[in-house]
Every structure is written in structure tokens, then in C-alpha cells.
C-alpha positions in Angstrom: 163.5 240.3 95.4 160.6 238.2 96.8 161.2 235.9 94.0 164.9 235.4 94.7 164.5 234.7 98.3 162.1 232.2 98.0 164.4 230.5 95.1 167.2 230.8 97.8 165.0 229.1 100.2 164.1 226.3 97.6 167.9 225.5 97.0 168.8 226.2 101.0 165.5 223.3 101.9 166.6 221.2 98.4 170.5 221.0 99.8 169.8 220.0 103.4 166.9 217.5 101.9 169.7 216.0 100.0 172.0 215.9 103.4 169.0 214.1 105.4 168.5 211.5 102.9 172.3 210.7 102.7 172.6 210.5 105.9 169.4 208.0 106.3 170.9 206.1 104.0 174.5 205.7 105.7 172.6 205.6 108.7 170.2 203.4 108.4 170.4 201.2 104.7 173.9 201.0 104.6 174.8 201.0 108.5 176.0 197.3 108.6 178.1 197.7 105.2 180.1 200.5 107.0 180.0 199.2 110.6 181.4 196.1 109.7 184.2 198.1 107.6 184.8 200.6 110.3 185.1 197.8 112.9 187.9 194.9 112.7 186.8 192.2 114.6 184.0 191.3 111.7 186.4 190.4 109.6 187.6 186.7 110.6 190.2 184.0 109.4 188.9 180.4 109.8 191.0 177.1 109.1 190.1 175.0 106.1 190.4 171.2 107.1 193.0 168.8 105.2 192.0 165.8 104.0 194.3 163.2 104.9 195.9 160.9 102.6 194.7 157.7 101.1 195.9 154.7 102.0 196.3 151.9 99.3 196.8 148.4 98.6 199.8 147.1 96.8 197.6 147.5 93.4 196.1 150.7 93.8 192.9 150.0 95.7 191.7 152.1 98.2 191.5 151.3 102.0 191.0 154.1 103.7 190.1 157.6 102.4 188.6 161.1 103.4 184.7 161.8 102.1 182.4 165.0 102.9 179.7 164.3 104.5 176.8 166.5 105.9 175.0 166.9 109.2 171.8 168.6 110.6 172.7 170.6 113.4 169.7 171.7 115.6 170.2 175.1 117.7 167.0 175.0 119.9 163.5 176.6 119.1 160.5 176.3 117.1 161.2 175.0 113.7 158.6 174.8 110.9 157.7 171.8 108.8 157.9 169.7 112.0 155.7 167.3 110.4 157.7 166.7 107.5 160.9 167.0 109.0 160.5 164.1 112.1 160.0 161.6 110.0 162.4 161.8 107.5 164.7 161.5 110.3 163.7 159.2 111.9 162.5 161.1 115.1 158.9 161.4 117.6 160.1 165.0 118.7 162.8 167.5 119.1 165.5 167.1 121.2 166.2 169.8 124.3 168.8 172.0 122.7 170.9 174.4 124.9 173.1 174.2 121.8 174.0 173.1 118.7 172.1 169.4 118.5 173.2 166.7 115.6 169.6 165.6 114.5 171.4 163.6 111.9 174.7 162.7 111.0 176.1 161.5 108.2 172.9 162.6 106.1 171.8 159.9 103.3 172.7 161.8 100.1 169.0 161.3 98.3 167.4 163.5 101.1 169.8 166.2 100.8 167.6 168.0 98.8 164.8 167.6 100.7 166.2 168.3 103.6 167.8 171.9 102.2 164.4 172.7 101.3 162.8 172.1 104.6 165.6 174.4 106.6 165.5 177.2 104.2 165.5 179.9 105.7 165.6 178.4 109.7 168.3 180.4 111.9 168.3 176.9 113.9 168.3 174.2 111.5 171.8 174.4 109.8 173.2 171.4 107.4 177.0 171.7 108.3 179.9 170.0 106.1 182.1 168.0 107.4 185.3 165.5 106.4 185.2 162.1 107.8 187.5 159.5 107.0 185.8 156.7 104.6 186.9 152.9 104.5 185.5 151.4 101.1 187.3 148.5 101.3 188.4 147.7 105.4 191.1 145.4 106.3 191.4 143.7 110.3 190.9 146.6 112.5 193.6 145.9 114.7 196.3 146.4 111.6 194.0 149.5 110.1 193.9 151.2 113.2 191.4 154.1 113.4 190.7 158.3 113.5 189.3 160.0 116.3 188.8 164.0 116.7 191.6 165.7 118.1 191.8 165.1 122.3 192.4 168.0 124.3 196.2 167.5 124.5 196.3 167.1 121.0 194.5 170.5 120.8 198.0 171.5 122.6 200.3 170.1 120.6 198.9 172.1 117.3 195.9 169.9 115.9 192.1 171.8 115.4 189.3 170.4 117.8 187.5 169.4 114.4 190.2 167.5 113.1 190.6 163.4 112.7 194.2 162.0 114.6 195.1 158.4 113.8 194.8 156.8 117.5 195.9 152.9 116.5 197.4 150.7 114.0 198.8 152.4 110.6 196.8 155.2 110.8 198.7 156.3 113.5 201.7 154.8 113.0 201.7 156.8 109.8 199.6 160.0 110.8 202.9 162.3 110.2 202.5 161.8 106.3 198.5 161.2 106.2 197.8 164.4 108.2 197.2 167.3 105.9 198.2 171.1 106.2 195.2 172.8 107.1 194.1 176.3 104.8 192.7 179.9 106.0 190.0 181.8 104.5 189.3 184.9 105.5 185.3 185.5 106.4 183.2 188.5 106.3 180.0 188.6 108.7 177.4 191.1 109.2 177.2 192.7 112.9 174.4 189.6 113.4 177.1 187.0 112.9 175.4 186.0 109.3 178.1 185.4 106.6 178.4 187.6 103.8 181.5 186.8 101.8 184.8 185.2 101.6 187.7 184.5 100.3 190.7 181.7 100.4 193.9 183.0 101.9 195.4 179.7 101.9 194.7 176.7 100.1 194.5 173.5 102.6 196.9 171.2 101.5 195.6 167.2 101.5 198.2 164.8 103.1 200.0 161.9 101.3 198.9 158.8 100.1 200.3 155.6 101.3 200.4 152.7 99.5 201.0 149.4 101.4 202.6 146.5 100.5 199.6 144.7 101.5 197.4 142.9 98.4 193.9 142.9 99.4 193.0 139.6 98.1 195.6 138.2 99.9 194.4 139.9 103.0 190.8 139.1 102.8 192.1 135.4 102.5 193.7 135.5 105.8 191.0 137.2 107.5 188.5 134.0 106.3 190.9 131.4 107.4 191.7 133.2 110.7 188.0 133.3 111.3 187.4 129.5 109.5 189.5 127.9 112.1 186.8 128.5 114.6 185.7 124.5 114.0 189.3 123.4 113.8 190.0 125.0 117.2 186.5 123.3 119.0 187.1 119.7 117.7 189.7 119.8 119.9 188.6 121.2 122.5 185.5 118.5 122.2 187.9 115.9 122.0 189.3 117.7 125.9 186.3 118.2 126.9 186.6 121.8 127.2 183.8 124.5 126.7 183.5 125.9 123.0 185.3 128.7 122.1 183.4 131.4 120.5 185.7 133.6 118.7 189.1 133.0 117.3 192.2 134.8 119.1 195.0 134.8 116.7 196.8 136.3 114.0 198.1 135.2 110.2 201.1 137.0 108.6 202.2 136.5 105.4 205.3 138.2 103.3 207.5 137.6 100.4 211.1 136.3 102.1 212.9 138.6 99.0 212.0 142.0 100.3 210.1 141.8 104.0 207.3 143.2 102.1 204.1 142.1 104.2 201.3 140.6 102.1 199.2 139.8 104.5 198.5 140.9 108.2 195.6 139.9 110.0 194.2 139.9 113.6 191.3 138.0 114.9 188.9 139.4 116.8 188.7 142.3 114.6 186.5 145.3 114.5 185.2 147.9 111.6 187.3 150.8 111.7 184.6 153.1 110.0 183.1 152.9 113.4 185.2 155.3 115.2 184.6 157.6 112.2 180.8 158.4 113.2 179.9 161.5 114.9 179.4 161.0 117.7 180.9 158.1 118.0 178.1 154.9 118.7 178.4 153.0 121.6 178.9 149.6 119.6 182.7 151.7 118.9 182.6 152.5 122.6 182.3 148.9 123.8 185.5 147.8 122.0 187.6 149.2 124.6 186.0 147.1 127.3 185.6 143.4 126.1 187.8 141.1 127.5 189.2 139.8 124.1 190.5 142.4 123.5 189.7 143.2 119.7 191.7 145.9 119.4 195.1 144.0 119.7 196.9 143.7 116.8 198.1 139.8 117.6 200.3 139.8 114.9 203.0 142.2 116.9 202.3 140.5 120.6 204.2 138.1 122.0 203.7 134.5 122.8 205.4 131.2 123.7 206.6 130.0 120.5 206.7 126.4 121.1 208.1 124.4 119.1 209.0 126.8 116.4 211.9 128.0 118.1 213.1 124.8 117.4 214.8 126.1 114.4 216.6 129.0 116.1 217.8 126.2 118.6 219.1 123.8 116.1 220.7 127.1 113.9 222.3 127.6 116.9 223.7 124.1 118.2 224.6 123.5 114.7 226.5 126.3 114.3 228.1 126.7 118.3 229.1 123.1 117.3 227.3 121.2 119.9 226.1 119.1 116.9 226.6 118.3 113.4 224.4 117.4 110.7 224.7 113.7 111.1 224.7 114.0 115.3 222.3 111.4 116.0 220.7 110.7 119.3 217.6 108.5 119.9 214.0 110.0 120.2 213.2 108.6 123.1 209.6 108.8 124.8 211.4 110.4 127.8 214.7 111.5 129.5 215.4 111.9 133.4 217.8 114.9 134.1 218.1 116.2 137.3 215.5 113.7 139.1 212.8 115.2 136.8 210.8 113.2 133.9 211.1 115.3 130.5 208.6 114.1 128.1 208.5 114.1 124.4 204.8 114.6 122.6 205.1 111.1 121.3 204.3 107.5 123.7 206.3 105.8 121.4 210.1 105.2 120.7 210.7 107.2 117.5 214.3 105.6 117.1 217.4 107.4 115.9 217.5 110.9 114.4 219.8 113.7 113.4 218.5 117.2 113.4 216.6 117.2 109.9 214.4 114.6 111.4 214.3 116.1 115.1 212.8 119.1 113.0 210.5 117.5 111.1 208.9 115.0 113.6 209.5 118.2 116.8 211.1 115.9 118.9 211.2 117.1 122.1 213.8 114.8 124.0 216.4 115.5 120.8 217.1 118.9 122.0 217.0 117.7 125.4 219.7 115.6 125.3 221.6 118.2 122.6 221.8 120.5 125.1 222.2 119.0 127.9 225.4 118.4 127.2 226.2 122.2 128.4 222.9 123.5 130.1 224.4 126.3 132.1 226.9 127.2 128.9 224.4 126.9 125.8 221.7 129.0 127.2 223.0 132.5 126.2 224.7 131.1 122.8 221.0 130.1 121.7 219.6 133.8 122.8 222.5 135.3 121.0 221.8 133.1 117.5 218.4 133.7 118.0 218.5 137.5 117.7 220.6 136.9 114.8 217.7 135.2 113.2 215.4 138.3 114.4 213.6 137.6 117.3 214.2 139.4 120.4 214.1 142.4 118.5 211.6 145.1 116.0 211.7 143.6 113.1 211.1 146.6 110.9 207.5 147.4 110.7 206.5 150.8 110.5 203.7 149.8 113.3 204.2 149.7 117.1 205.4 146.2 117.7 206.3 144.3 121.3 210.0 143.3 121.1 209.3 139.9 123.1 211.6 137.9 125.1 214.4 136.0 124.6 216.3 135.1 128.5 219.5 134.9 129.3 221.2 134.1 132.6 222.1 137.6 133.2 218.6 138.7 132.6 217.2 136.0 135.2 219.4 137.6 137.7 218.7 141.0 137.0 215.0 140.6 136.0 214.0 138.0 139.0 217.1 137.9 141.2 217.7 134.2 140.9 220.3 131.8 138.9 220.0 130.0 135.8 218.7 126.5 136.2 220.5 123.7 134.1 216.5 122.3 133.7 215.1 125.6 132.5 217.8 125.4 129.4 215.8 122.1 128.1 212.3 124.0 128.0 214.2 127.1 126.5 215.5 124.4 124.0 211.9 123.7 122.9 210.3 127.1 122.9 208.9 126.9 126.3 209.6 128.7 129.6 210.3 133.0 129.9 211.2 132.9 125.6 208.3 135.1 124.2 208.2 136.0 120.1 205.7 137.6 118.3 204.0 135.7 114.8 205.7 138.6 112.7 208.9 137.9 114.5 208.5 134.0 113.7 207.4 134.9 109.9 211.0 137.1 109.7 212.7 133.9 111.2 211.9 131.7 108.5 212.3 134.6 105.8 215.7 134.4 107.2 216.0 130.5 106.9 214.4 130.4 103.7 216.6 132.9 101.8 219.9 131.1 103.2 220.7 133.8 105.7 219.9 136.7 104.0 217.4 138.5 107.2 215.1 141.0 105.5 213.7 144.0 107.3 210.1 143.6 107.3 207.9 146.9 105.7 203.9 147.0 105.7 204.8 150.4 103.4 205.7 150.7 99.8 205.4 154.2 98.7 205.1 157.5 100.7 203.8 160.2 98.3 206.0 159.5 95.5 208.8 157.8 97.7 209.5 154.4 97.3 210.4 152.7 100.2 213.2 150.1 99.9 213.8 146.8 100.9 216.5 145.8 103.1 218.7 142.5 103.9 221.3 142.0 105.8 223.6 138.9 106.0 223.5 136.2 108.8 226.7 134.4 109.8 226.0 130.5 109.1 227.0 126.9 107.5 223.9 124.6 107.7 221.3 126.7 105.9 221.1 123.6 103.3 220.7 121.4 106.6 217.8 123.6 108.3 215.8 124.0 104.3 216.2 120.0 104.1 214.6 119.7 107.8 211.6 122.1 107.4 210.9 120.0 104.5 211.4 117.1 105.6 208.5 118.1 108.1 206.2 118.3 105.1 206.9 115.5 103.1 207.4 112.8 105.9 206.7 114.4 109.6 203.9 116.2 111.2 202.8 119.0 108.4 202.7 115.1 105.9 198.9 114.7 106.3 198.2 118.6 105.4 200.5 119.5 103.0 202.4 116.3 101.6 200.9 116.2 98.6 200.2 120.1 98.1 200.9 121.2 94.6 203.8 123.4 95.3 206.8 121.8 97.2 206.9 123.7 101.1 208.7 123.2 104.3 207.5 124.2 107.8 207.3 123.7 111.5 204.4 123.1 113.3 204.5 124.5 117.1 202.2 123.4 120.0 203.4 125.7 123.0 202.1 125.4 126.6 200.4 128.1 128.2 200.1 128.8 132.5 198.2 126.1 133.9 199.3 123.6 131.2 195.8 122.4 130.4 195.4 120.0 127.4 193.3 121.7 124.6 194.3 125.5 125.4 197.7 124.8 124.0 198.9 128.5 121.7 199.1 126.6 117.8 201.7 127.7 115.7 202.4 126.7 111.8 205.2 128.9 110.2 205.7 127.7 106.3 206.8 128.7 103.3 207.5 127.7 99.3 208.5 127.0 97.0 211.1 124.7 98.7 212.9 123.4 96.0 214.3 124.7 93.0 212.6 125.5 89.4 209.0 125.7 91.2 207.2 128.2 88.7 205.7 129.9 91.9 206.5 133.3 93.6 208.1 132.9 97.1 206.1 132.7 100.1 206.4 132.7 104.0 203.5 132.3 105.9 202.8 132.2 110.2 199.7 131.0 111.5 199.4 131.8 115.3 196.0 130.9 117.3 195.8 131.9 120.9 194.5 128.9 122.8 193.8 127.3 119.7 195.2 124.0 120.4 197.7 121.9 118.8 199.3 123.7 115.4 199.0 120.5 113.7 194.9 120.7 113.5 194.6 124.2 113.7 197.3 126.8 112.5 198.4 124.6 109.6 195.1 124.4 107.8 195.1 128.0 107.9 198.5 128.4 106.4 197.3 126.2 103.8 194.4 128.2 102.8 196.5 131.3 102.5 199.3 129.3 100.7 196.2 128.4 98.0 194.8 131.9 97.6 197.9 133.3 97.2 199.4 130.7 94.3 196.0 130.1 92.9 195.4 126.8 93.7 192.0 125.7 94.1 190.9 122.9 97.0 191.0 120.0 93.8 195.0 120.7 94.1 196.6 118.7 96.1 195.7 116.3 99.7 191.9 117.1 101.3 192.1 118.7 104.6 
């Protein structure tokens, strides 16, 4: 019997042994595995970012693109391997950390290692992922736009605090198709916050690449001669005696008439876009939005006076309201009194008798004087109403914000100031000067329109969306003198004031120069204007071409904005400077 009991005893002391120890171990070794499944809240779903989509030039090279970059995030507190770890970034001491603290963004990828080996194991120095939008090859800031993090009331309208929101230019213009669908993982910490596991619930899906109908070579061509015309613009403002400019203020567009596409867009002054894309973002970013010239202006969508390049939507429209016909002739004339008031042309001289093709091409001023003053109260709303046919006045197309410009009308005079139409204003309005405000992309559809004989295209920076091709369209402009407007613009070339540029360029062109006034009328701070294009007569072996130089201030278009056309015009046909007339 005494053996039995104590062998009952044994089994009894054995059997609650056993219990303890189990329940140490659920207690104690495996309390956070079961406290985290007994308890919901450790168990988290976190969104996965999106890249956005690419954007592309016309041959499939990359402007603008997502890359993952890493951070070192600081979290307050000792750290160990100080002396290593300072000067490899760069730093005397550790910043005061009430939280998280970037000590270095963006980190350079050959110290990754290093730098994963120095925080092993730190609680408070954490090297954090992140996606930040990449420009390997920028173009002009002011077309490119740029990404900023999501503001707080795009926090409202659905977007994640940590996620990059085209602000400007095409990359907000086109942010609905760039902007990815964001994924959720489901994440499972410990009661300490530490991360144990996880798993994808839902893959993020990337956004859609854009190409552009932008050519990059053609692009970086404008940009130089936008930037080259720097000593064009201070010869003549030596020869004024005028203080130096120090950047240009302008803007080159160039496109091929048959489809609107847009070659080339560029915008001086101009800024690197990659800029904005730094966390945080550096004050160098910060100090764009307050200098006075305003570098974040895309100048290519603004409106100006267009001088004497609305001389083609005047003559378009007396030709075809039938105040003149191709061989009208009146006499170019250094000046013409109308209404007591002295209206000069640009030359001293008599130029002696001309019909439209030469008014064009030598922009003489007191031709469309006299052509409209015929009817100056009558012909002021025909010429808004031919103009708009021609596409100014109005959006041309482009999948970027644009400025719609002006063109007046006596109705709008009344309504807009509360005053009557003067017959005098008609004569400026004749010559591209007065209220009549276009933009250079405006001007560059204009002569699309002239060159292709009336067909007016829609103008498109976009080729493809995803796998969408986007298609050009044309629409048909009521007209008879198309032959007579082609014959003037080249005329200007070959005989008037584009002769000592581009008269003996290699491929046949026709233009208009344009040297409009601006407020205060001071000689040498003119806005210069050259809008040309080419081939201009049939059988050229050359691709078609339209290109608008506009310089704000720049002077007269003759010394400035057609040099620049001319380089573009060269780049874009291969030409090198041995072809054709010096500069």
C-alpha cells in the first residue's frame, strides 16, 4: 500500500508539473504569439504606394520616371558607432529629435551597405524606402511641370500623405493617367509595435505611361537657342542704351503643321524639376516661387502682343471680307494722318507701291492702315471673327493649362471697359497692337493653319496613353487666298525682312517677323516675334515644319526671335551652320 501511494503521489506531482510548465510556457514564452492572436488591433492593413507612370519622348526615351530611394530616419537617443556614422553623412553631431529626423535622404547607393551595418540592430536609426519621382533626361521645367507630396486637401480628396501629386505642367495636366492604384498588405506586429510578418492583399497597381509627341533632340535644341539669344537680345539693347538683360524671357514652339503634334516646347527661365522631388524639399526649390521672373511660367501658353504677326490674320481677313484683293495696291508710305493723329510705319523711307504679298513681307505698317481705314468702325469685329477662325482667341488643343488670350471686339470694349470703339484703335488692332493678346502656341497653330491651305490642326503634346493612341485632328477653314498668304510669308524670306537670315537657307521657308510694343513704348524692350515654317515650295525632300520664336522684351524679331527659329529649323532638318547664309 505504501508503495502505491507514493507512486500515486509521483503521477499526482508528475501531472501538475506538466500543467505548470505549460502554462509558463503560454504564459510567459509564447505570450506575445497568443496575445497578438487573441487581440485584433495587431493585425494591420497598410497601403502599398503606386509608382506613377513614365513619361516618354516621341522615340521611347524616358523623361520622367518613378525610382526607390532610401532614407535614414533618426528617432532621438544614443546611437552607437557615432564616430563612424557622422562622417559618412556628412554631419558634427546629432540633431534634437522629438521625432522621426531624416539624417540623410536620398542615400548614395555605395554606402548602403555600410550604413545597414552601422544601424543593425538600433531601435532609432531606421533606413526607410521610399518612391520618388526620377528625371533622367529633364526637359524646360515650366512644360515638365513637377510632384509634390499630397497637401492636406488632397489628403481629402482620396490621395495618401506619402504620396507624389503632379502640381504644374504635364505632370499635372496628366496626373489622372500617371497616378497609380495604391496596394494593401496586411501587417503582423508584436505587442511592442516590431513587425513580424506579412502578406500582400493587394497588389499596387503602377500608373500609365505617357508618351509625348515631343523628340528630345528637338527639344534640347530649343532650349540652347532660347537661352543662346541672350547676346542677340543685349546688342540691342547696347545699341538703346539700355541695362543688360541677364536671363532670357521667352518661349520656342515647334510642331509638324500635318497633325498638331508639338515637337518642341520650351520656356525660358526654366528650372530642374528633380528639385521638388527631394525630401524635404531644398530651399533652392523653394525660391522659385518668389523670383520676379517668374521661372515657373510656361511662356509658351501666356499671352502677349503679337505685333506684327497678326498681320497674317488681318490680311486673311481683308482679303477674304473683300476689303482687298490680291493685286489691291496702296503705297507704303513713311506715314498717314487719320483723325489728326501721325501713324507711322517702321521704315523713314518711301517703300513705294505694294499689294498684300509685299505688305507681308516688308510688315508695312501704314498698308493695313490705309486697308482698313476704309471701314474702321465696320472691319474691327470681321478681323476678330477671321482670326478665331485661324485659332487665336481660343485653346488650341493642348492637353496643358493654356491662357485663351484676347482678341477685342466692340462689344467687348463696351462690356469689358464701358466705352466705344475708336475708329483709331482699329489701325493698331490692324497691326497686332492695342488690347489683341495671343499666346506663341496660338501663333505656331496660326501658321499650321496657313501653311496647310486652311486645314487648322488641333494641337497635342500627347501621343499614346497606355496603349491608346491619340489622334490627330483638322478641321477645315473657309478661305480663297491661301496661295496669296504662302506667296507673301515667302516672299518675306526671300526678298523682305527674314532676307538677311534665311534667304539663302538650304530648305525654301516663309515667315513673319513681329516687333510688338509693350506699356511705356520704350525702344529696345520691344516683345520679338519670328513665326516660320518649310518647306515652302513643292518637291522639298524635307519633313514639314512650323516654328514660333517669342522673346519677352527681347527687342526687334528680326535680330532676335529669327536667329532662334533658324537654329531650331537646322537641328531639326540636319543642316549644319556650313548650309546656307551666316548669321
Amino acid at each position: 500500500m505504501t508503495g502505491r501511494l507514493y507512486a500515486l503521489m509521483l503521477f499526482f506531482l508528475m501531472a501538475f508539473g506538466l500543467l505548470g510548465l505549460r502554462a509558463w510556457q503560454l504564459q510567459v514564452l509564447e505570450h506575445e504569439r497568443y496575445a497578438l492572436r487573441s487581440q485584433g488591433n495587431y493585425l494591420k492593413t497598410e497601403g502599398i504606394p503606386a509608382p506613377r507612370g513614365r513619361i516618354l519622348d516621341r522615340k521611347g526615351r524616358v523623361i520622367a520616371q518613378d525610382r526607390l530611394v532610401v532614407d535614414l530616419v533618426y528617432l532621438g537617443g544614443e546611437v552607437a558607432f557615432k564616430e563612424r556614422l557622422l562622417p559618412l553623412l556628412g554631419l558634427q553631431a546629432l540633431p534634437e529629435a522629438n521625432g522621426p529626423v531624416v539624417l540623410k535622404t536620398g542615400v548614395p547607393e555605395h554606402l548602403l551597405p555600410t550604413l545597414a551595418e552601422l544601424t543593425a540592430g538600433q531601435e532609432n536609426l531606421r533606413l526607410v524606402e521610399r518612391i520618388e519621382r526620377h528625371y533622367p533626361n529633364p526637359i524646360s521645367g515650366p512644360v515638365l511641370g513637377y510632384v509634390l507630396q499630397a497637401n492636406a486637401e488632397q489628403v481629402k480628396r482620396g490621395y495618401s500623405p506619402d504620396e507624389q501629386v503632379g502640381q504644374a505642367g504635364l505632370e499635372a495636366a496628366l496626373e489622372p493617367y500617371l497616378r497609380g492604384k495604391r496596394g494593401v498588405r496586411a501587417v503582423e506586429v508584436n505587442v511592442r509595435g516590431e513587425r513580424l510578418r506579412e502578406s500582400i492583399l493587394e497588389e499596387p497597381l503602377p500608373g500609365q505611361d505617357v508618351v509625348l509627341t515631343l523628340d528630345l533632340d528637338l527639344q534640347r535644341a530649343a532650349e540652347r537657342a532660347l537661352e543662346e539669344a541672350l547676346a542677340d537680345i543685349n546688342a540691342g539693347r547696347r545699341l538703346h542704351g539700355l541695362p543688360l538683360a541677364t536671363r532670357v524671357k521667352g518661349a520656342i514652339v515647334a510642331l509638324d503643321p500635318r497633325t498638331g503634334e508639338v515637337l518642341a516646347m520650351a520656356s525660358a527661365p526654366s528650372f530642374d524639376p528633380g528639385l521638388f522631388a527631394h525630401r524635404p524639399v531644398p530651399q533652392e526649390a523653394q525660391a522659385l516661387l518668389q523670383d520676379k521672373d517668374l521661372p515657373l511660367l510656361n511662356r509658351a501658353v501666356q499671352p502677349y502682343t503679337p505685333g506684327s504677326t497678326f498681320k497674317l490674320a488681318s490680311s486673311y481677313a481683308l482679303l477674304e471680307e473683300g476689303y482687298v484683293n490680291p493685286s489691291t495696291s496702296y503705297r507704303c508710305s513713311p506715314y498717314i494722318v487719320f483723325g489728326g493723329q501721325v501713324r507711322r510705319n517702321w521704315a523713314t523711307r518711301d517703300m513705294g507701291p505694294m499689294t498684300v504679298k509685299e505688305a507681308i513681307a516688308w510688315s508695312c505698317n501704314t498698308w493695313y492702315y490705309q486697308a482698313v481705314a476704309q471701314d474702321p468702325l465696320g472691319v474691327v469685329d470681321r478681323l476678330a471673327q477671321r482670326a478665331r477662325l485661324l485659332g487665336l482667341g481660343e485653346a488650341t488643343g493642348l492637353e496643358i493649362a493654356e491662357r485663351t488670350g484676347l482678341l477685342p471686339t466692340r462689344a467687348w470694349k463696351r462690356q469689358a471697359l464701358g466705352e466705344p470703339w475708336y475708329p483709331g484703335e482699329t489701325l493698331s488692332l490692324a497691326i497686332g497692337q492695342g488690347p489683341v493678346l495671343a499666346t506663341p502656341a496660338q501663333i505656331a497653330r496660326m501658321l499650321a493653319t496657313l501653311a496647310n491651305g486652311g486645314q487648322r490642326p488641333d494641337l497635342h503634346l500627347v501621343k499614346r496613353l497606355g496603349q491608346k493612341e491619340v489622334s490627330p485632328h483638322l478641321e477645315g477653314v473657309p478661305g480663297r487666298f491661301w496661295q496669296t498668304l504662302q506667296e507673301g510669308l515667302r516672299k518675306t524670306v526671300r526678298e523682305g525682312t527674314a532676307r538677311h537670315v534665311l534667304g539663302s537657307f538650304p530648305v525654301p521657308t516663309g515667315g513673319k517677323t513681329g516687333t510688338a510694343e509693350t506699356p511705356g513704348k520704350r525702344a529696345g524692350l520691344e516683345h520679338a516675334w519670328y513665326m516660320g515654317y518649310g518647306p515652302a515650295e513643292p518637291g522639298t525632300p524635307y519633313p514639314p515644319l512650323v516654328v514660333v520664336a517669342f522673346f519677352e522684351n527681347g527687342g526687334e524679331g528680326s535680330r532676335v526671335a529669327l536667329p532662334a527659329v533658324r537654329k531650331v529649323m537646322e537641328a531639326y532638318w540636319g543642316l549644319g551652320k556650313e548650309d546656307g547664309a551666316t548669321r
